[in-house]
Biopython code that builds the backbone (N, CA, C, O; Angstrom):
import numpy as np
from Bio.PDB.StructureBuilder import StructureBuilder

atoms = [
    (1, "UNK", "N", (-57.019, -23.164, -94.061)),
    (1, "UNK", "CA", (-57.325, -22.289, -92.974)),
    (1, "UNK", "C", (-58.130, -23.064, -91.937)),
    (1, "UNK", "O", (-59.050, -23.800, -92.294)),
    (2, "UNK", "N", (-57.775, -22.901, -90.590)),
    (2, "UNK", "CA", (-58.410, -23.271, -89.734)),
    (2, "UNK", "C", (-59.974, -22.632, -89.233)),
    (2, "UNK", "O", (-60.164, -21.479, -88.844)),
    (3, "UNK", "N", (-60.810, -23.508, -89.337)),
    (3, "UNK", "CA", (-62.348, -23.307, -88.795)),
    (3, "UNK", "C", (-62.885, -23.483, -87.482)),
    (3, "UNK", "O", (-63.485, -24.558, -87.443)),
    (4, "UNK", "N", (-62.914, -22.960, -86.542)),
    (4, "UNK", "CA", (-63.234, -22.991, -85.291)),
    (4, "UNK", "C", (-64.671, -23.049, -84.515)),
    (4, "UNK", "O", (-64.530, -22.130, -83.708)),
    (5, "UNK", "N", (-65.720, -23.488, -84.332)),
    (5, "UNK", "CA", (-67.086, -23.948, -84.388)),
    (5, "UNK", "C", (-67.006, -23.460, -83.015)),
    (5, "UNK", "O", (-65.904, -23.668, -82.507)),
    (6, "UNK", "N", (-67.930, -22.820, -82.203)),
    (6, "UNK", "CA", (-68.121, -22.792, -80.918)),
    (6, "UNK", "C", (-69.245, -23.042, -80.410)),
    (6, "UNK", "O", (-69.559, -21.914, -80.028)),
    (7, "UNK", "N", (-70.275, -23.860, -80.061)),
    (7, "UNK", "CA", (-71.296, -24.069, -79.489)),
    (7, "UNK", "C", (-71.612, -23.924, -78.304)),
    (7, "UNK", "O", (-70.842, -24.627, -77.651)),
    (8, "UNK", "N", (-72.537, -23.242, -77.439)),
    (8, "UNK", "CA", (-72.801, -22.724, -76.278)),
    (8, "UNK", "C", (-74.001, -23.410, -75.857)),
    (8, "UNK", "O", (-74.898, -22.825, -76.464)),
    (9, "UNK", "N", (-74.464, -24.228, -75.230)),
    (9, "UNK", "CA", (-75.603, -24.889, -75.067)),
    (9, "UNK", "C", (-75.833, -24.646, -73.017)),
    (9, "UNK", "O", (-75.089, -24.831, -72.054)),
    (10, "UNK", "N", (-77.201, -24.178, -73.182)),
    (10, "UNK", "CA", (-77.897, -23.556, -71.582)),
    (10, "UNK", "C", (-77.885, -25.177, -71.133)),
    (10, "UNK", "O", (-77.224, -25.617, -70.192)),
    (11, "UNK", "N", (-78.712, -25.928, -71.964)),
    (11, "UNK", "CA", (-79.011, -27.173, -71.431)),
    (11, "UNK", "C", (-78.533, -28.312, -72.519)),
    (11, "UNK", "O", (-78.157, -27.990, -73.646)),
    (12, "UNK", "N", (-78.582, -29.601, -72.093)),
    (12, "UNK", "CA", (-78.643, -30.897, -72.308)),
    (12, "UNK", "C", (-79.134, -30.826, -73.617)),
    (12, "UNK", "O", (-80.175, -30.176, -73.711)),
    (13, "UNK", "N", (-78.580, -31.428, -74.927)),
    (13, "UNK", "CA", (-79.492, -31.487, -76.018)),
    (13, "UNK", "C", (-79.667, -33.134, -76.244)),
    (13, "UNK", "O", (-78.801, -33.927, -75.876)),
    (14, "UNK", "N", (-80.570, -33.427, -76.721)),
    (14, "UNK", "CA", (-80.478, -34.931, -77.426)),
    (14, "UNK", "C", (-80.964, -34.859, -78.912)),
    (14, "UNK", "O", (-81.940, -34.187, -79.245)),
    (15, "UNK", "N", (-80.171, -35.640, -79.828)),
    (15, "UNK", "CA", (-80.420, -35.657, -81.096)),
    (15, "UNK", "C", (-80.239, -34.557, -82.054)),
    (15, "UNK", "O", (-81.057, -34.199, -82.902)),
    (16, "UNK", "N", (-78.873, -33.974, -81.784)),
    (16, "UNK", "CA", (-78.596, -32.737, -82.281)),
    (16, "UNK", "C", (-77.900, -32.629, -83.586)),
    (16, "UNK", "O", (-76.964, -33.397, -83.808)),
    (17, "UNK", "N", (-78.347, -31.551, -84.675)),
    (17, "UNK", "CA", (-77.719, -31.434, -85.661)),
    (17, "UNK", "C", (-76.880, -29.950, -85.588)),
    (17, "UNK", "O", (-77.315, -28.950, -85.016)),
    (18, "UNK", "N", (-75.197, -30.069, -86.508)),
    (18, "UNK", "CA", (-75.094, -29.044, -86.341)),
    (18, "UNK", "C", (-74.724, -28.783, -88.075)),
    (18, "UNK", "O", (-74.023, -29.646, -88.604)),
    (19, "UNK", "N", (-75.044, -27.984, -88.655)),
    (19, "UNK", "CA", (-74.826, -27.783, -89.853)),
    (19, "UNK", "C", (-74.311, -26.592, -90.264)),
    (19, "UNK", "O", (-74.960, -25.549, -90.187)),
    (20, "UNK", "N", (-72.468, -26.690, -90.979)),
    (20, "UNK", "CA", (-72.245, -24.892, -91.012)),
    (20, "UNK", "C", (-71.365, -25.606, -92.413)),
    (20, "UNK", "O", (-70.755, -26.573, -92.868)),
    (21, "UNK", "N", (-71.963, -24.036, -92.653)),
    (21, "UNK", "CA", (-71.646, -23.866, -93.965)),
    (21, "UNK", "C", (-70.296, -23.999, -94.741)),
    (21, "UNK", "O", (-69.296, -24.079, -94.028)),
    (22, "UNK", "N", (-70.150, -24.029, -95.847)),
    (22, "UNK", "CA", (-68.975, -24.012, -96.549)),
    (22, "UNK", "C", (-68.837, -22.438, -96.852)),
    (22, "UNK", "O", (-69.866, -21.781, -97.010)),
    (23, "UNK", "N", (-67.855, -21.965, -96.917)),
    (23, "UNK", "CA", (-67.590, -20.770, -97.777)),
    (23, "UNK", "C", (-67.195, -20.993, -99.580)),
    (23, "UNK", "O", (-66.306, -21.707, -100.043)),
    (24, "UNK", "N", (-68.230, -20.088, -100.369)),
    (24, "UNK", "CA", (-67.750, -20.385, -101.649)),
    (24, "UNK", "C", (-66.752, -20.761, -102.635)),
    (24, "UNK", "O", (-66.673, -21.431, -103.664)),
    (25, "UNK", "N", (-65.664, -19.689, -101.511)),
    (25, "UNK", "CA", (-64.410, -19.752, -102.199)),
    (25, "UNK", "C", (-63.443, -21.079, -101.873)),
    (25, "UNK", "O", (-62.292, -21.341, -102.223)),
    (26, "UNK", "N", (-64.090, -21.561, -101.324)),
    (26, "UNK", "CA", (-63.077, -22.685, -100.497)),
    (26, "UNK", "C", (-64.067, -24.071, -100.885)),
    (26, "UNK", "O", (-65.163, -24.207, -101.429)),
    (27, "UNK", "N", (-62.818, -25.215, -100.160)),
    (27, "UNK", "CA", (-62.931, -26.711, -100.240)),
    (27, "UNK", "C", (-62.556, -27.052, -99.066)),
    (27, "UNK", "O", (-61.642, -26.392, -98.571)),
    (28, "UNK", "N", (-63.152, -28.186, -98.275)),
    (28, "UNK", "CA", (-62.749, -28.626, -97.269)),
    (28, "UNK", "C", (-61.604, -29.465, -97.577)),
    (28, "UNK", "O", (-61.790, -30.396, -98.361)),
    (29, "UNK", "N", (-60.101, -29.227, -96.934)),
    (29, "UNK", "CA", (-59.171, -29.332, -96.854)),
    (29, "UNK", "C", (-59.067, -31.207, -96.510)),
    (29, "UNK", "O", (-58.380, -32.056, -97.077)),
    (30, "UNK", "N", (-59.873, -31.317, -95.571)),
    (30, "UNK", "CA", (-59.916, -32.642, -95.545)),
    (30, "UNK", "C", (-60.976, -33.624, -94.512)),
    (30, "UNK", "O", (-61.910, -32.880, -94.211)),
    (31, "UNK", "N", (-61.095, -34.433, -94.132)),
    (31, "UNK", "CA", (-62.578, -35.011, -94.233)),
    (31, "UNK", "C", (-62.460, -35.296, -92.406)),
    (31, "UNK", "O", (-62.997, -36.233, -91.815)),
    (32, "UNK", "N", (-61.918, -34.599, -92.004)),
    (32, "UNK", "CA", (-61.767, -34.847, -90.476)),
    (32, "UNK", "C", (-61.931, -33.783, -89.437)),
    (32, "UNK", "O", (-61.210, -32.828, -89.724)),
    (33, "UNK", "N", (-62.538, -33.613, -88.455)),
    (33, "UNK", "CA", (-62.575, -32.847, -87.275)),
    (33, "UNK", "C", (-62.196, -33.168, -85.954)),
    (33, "UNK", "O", (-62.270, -34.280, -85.433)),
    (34, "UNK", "N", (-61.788, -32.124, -85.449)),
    (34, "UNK", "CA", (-61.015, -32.317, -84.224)),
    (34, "UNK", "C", (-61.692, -31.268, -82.884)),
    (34, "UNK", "O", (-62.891, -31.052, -83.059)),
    (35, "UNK", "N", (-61.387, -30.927, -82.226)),
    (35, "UNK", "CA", (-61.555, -30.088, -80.916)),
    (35, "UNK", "C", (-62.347, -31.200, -80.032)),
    (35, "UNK", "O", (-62.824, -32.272, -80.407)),
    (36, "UNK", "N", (-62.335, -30.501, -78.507)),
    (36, "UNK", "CA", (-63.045, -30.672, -77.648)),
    (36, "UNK", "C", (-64.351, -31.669, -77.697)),
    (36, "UNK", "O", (-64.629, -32.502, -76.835)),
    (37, "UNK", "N", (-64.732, -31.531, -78.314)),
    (37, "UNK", "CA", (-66.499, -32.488, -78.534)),
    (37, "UNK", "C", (-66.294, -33.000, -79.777)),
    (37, "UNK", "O", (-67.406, -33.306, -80.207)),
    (38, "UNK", "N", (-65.111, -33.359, -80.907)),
    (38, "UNK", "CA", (-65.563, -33.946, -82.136)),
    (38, "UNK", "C", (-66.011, -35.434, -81.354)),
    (38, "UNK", "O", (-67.044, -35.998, -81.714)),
    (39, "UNK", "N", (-65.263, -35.936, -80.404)),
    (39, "UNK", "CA", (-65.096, -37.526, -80.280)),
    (39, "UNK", "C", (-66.988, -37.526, -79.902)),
    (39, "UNK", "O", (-67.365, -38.613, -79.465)),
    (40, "UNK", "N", (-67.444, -37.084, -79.958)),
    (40, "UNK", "CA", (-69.081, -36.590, -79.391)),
    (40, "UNK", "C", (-69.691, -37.055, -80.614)),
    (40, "UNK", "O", (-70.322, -38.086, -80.378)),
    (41, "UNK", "N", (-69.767, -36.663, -81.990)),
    (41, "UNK", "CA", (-70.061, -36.740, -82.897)),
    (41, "UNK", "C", (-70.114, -38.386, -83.339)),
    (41, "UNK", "O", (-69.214, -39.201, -83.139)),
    (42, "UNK", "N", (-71.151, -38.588, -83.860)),
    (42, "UNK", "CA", (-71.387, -39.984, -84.225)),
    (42, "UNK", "C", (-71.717, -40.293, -85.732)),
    (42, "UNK", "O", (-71.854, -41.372, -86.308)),
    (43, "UNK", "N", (-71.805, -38.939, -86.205)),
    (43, "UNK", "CA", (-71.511, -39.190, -88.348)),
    (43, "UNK", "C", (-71.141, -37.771, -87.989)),
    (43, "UNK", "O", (-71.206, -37.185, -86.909)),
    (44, "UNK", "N", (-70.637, -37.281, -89.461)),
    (44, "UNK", "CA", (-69.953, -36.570, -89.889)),
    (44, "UNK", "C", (-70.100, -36.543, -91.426)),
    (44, "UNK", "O", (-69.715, -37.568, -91.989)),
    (45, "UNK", "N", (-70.616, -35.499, -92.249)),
    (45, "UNK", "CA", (-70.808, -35.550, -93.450)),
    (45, "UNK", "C", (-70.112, -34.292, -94.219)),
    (45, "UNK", "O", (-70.698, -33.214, -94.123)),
    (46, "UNK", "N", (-69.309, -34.329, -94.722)),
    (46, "UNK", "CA", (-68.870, -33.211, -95.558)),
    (46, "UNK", "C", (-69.816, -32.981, -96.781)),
    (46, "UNK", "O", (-69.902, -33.944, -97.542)),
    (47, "UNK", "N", (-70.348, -32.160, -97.015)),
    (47, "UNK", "CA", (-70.849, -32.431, -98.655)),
    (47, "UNK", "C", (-71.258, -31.431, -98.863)),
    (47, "UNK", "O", (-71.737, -30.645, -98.045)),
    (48, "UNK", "N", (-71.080, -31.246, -100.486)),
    (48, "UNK", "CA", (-70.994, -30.029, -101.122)),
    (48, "UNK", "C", (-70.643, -28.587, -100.240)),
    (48, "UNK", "O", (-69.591, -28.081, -99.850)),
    (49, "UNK", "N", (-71.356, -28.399, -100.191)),
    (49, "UNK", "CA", (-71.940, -26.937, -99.318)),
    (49, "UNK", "C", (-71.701, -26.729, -97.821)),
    (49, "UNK", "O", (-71.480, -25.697, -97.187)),
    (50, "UNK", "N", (-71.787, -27.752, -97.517)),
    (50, "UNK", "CA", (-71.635, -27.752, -95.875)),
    (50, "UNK", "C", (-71.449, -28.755, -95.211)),
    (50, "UNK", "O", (-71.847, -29.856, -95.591)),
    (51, "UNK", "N", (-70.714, -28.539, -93.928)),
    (51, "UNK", "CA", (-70.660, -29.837, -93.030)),
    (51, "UNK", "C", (-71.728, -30.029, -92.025)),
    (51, "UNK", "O", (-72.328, -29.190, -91.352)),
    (52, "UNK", "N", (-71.868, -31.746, -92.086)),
    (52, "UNK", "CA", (-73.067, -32.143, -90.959)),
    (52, "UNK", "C", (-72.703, -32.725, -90.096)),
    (52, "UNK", "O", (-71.867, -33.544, -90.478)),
    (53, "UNK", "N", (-72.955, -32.781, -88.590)),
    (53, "UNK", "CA", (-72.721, -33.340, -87.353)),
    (53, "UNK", "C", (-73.503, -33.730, -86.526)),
    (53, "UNK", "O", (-74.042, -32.970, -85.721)),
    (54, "UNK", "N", (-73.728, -35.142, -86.583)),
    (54, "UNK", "CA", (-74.561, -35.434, -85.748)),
    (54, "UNK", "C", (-74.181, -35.980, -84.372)),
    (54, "UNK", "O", (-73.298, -36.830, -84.258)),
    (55, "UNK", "N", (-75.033, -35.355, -83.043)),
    (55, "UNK", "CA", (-74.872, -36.202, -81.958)),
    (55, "UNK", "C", (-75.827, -36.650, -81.416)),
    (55, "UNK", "O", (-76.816, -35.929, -81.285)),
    (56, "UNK", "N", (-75.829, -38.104, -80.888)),
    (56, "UNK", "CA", (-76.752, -38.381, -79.921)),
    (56, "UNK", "C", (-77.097, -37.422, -78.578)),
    (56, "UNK", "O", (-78.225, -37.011, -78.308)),
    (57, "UNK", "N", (-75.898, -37.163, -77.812)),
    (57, "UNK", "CA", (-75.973, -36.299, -77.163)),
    (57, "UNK", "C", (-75.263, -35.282, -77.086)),
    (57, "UNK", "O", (-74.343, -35.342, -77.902)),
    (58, "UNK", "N", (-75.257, -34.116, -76.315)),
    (58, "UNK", "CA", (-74.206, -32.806, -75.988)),
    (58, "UNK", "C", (-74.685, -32.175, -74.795)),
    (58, "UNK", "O", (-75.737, -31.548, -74.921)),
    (59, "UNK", "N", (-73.908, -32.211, -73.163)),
    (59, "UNK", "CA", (-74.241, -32.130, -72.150)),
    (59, "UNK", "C", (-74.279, -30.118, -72.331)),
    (59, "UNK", "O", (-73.762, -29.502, -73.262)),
    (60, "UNK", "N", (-74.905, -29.606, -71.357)),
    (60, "UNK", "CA", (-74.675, -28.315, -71.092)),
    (60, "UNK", "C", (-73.225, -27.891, -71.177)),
    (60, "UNK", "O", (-72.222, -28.530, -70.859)),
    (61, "UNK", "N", (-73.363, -26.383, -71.795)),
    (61, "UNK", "CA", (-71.676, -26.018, -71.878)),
    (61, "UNK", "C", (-71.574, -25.732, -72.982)),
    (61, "UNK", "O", (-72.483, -25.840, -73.804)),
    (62, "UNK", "N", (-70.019, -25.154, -73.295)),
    (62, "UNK", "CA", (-69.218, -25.023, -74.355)),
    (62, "UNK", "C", (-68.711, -26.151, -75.133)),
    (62, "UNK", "O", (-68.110, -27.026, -74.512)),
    (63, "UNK", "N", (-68.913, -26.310, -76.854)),
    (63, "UNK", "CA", (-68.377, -27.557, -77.295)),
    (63, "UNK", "C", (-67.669, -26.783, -78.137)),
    (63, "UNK", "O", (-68.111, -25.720, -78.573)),
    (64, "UNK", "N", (-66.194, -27.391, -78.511)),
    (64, "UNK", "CA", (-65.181, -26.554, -79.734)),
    (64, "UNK", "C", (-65.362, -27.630, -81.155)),
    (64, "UNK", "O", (-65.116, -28.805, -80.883)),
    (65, "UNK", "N", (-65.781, -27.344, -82.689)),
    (65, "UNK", "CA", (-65.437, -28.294, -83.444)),
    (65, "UNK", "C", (-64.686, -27.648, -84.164)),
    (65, "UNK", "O", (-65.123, -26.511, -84.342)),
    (66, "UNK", "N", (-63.295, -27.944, -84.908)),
    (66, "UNK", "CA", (-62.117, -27.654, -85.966)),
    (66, "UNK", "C", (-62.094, -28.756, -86.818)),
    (66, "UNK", "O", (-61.882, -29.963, -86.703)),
    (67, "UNK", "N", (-62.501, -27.634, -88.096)),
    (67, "UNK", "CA", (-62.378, -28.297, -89.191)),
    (67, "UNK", "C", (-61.311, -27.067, -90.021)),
    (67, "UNK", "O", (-61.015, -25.913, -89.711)),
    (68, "UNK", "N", (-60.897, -28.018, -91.291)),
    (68, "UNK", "CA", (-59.913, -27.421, -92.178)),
    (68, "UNK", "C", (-60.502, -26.919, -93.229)),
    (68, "UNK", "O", (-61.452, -27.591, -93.629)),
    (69, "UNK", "N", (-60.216, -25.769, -93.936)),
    (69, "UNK", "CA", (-60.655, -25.088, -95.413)),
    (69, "UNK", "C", (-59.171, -25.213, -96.483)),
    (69, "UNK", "O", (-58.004, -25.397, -96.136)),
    (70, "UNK", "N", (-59.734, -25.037, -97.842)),
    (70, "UNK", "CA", (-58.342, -25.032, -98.095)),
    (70, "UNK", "C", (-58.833, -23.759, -99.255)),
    (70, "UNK", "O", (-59.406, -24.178, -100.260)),
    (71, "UNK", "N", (-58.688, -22.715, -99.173)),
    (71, "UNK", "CA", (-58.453, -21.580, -100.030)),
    (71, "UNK", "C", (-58.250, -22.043, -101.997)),
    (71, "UNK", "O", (-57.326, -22.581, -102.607)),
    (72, "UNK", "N", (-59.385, -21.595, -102.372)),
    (72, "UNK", "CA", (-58.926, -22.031, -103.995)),
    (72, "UNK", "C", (-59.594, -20.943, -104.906)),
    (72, "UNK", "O", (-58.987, -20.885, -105.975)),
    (73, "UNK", "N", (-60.544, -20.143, -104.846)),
    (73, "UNK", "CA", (-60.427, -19.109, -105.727)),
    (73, "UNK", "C", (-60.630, -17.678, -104.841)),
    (73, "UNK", "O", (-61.571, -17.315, -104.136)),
    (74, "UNK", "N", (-59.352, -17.026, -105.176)),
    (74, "UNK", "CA", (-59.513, -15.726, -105.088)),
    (74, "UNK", "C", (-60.932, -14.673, -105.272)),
    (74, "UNK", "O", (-61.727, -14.734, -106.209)),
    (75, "UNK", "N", (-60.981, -13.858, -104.279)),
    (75, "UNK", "CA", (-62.476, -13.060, -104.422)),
    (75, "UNK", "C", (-63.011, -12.813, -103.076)),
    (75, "UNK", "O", (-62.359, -12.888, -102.034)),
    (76, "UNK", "N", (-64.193, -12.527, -103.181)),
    (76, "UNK", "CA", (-64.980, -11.989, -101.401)),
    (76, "UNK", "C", (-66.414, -12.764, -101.954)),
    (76, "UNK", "O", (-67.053, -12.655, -103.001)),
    (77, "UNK", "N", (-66.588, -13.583, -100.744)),
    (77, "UNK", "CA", (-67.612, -13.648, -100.340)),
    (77, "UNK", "C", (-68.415, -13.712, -99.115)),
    (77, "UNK", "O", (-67.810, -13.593, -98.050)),
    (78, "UNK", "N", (-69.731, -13.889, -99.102)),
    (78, "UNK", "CA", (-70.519, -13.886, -97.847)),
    (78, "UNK", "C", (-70.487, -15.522, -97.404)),
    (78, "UNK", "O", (-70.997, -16.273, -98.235)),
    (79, "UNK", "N", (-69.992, -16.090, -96.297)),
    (79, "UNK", "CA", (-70.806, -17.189, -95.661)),
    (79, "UNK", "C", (-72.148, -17.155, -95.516)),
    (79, "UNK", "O", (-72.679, -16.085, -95.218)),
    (80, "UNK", "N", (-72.904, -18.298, -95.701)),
    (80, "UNK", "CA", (-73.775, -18.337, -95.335)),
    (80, "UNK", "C", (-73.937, -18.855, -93.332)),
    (80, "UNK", "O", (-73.097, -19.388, -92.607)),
    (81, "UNK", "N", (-75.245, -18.434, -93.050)),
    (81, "UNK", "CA", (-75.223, -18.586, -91.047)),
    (81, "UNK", "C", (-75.334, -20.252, -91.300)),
    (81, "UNK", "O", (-75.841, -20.851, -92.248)),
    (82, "UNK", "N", (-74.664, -20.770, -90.091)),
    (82, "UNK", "CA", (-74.408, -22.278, -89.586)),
    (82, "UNK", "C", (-75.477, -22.548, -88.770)),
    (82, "UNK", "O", (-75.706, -21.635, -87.976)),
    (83, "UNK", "N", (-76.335, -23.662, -88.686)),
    (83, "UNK", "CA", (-77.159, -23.821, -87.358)),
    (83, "UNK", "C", (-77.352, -24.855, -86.617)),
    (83, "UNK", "O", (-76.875, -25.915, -87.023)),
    (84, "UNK", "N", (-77.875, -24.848, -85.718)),
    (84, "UNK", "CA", (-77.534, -26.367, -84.913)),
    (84, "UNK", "C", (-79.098, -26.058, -84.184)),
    (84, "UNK", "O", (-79.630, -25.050, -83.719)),
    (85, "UNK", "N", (-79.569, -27.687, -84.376)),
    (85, "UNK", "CA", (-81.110, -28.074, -83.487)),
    (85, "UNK", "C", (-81.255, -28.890, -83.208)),
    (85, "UNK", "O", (-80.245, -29.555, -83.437)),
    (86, "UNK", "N", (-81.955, -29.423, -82.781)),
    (86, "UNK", "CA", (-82.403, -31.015, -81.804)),
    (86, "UNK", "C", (-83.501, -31.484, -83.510)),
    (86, "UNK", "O", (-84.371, -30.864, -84.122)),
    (87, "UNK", "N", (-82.747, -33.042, -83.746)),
    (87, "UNK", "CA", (-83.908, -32.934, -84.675)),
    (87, "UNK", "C", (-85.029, -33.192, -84.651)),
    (87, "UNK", "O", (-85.634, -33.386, -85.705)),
    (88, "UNK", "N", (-85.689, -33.278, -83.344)),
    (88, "UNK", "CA", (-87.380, -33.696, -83.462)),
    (88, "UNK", "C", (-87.636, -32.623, -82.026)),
    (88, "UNK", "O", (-88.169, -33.055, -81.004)),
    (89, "UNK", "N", (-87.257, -31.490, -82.141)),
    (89, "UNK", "CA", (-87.709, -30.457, -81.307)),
    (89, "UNK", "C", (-87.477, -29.219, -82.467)),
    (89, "UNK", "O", (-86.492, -28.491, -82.597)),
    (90, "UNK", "N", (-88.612, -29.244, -83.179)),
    (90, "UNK", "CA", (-88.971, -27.937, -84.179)),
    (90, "UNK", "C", (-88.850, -26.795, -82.955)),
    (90, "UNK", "O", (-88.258, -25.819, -83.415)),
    (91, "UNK", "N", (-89.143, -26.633, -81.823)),
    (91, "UNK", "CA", (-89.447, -24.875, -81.428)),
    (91, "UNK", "C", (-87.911, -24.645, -80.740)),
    (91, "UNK", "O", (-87.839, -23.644, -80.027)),
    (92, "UNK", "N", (-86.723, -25.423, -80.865)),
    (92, "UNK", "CA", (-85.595, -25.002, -80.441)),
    (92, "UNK", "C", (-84.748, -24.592, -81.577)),
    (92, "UNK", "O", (-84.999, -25.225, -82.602)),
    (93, "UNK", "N", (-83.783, -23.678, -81.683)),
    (93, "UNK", "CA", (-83.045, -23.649, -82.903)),
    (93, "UNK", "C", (-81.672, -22.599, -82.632)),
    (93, "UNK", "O", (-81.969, -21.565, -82.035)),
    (94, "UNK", "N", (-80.816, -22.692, -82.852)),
    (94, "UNK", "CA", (-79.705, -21.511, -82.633)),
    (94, "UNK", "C", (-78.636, -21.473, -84.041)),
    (94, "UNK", "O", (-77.793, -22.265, -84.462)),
    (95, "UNK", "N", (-79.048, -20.375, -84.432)),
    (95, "UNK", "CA", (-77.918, -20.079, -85.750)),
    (95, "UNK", "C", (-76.836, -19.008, -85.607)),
    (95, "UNK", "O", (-76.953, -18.278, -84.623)),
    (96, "UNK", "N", (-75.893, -18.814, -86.355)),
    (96, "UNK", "CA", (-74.666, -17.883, -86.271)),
    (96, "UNK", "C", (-75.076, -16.827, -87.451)),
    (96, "UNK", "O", (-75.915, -17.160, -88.288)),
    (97, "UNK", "N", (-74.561, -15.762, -87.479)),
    (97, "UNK", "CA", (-74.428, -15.108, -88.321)),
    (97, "UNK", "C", (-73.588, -14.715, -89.769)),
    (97, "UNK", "O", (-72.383, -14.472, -89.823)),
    (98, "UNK", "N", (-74.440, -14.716, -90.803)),
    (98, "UNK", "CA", (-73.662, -14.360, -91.769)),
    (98, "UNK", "C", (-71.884, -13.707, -91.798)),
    (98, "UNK", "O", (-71.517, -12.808, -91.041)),
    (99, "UNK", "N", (-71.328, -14.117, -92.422)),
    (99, "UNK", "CA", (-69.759, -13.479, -92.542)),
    (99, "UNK", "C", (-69.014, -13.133, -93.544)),
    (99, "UNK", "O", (-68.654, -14.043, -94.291)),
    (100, "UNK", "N", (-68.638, -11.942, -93.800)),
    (100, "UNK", "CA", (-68.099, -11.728, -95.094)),
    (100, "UNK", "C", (-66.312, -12.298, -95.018)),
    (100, "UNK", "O", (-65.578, -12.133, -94.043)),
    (101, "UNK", "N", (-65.946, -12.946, -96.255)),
    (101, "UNK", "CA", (-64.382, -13.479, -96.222)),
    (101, "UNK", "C", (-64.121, -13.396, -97.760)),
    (101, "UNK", "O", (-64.836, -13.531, -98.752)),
    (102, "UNK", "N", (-63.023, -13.166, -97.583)),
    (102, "UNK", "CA", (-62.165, -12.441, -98.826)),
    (102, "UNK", "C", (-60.349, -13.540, -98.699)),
    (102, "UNK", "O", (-59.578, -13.806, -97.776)),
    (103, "UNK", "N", (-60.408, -13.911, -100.460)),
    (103, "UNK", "CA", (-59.257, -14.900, -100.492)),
    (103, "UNK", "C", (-58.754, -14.002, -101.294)),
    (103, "UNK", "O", (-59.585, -13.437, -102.005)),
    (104, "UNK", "N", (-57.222, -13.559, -101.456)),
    (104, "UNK", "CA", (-56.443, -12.629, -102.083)),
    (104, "UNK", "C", (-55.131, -14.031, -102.769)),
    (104, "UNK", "O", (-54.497, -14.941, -102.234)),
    (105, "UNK", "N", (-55.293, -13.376, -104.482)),
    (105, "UNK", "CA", (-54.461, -14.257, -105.214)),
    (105, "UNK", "C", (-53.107, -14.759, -104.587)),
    (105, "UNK", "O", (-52.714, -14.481, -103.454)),
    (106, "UNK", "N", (-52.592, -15.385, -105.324)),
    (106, "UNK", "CA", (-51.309, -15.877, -105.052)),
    (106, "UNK", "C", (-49.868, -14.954, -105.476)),
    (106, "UNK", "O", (-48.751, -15.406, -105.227)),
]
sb = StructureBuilder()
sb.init_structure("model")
sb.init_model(0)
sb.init_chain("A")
sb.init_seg("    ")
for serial, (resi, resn, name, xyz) in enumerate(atoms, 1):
    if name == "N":
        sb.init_residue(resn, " ", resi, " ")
    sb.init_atom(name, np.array(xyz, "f"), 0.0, 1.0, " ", f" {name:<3s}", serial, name[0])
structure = sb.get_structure()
């Protein structure tokens, strides 16, 4: 399943993390991202639980990141919220909201 990331930024960030979650039921399909701002990204960490993205920079604006899931046990669960911050600016922070998703057997 396709994952669609949307980031909305008022201003200029430097040294930004964006970190979103895995859903329980799922595996990342595969170790690559694409949209609008991946080429932005300067590591990229899949692991366990969630994906990490780091940029040096991200100008004002809309950034798109697509990543892949790949569906493996049937059931409902809650996502956990994704968040993205500057990492040496503690008083900035923007997170997404929780999401409920449900995988139906084969």
């Amino acid at each position: 399943m396709r994952v669609r990331l949307r980031l909305d930024l008022l201003d200029a960030e430097q040294y930004l993390l964006i970190e979103e979650r895995r859903a329980s039921l799922c595996e990342f399909a595969d170790d690559r991202i694409s949209g609008s701002s991946a080429r932005w990204a300067v590591r990229q960490e899949f692991r366990d639980d969630r994906l990490c993205l780091f940029f040096t920079s991200l100008s004002a604006g809309t950034h798109e990141i697509v990543y892949y899931l790949r569906a493996e046990t049937p059931g409902l669960c809650t996502v956990l919220p994704g968040c993205a911050y500057p990492m040496y600016n503690a008083n900035t922070r923007g997170e997404t909201a929780a999401t409920k998703m449900g995988v139906s057997g084969p």
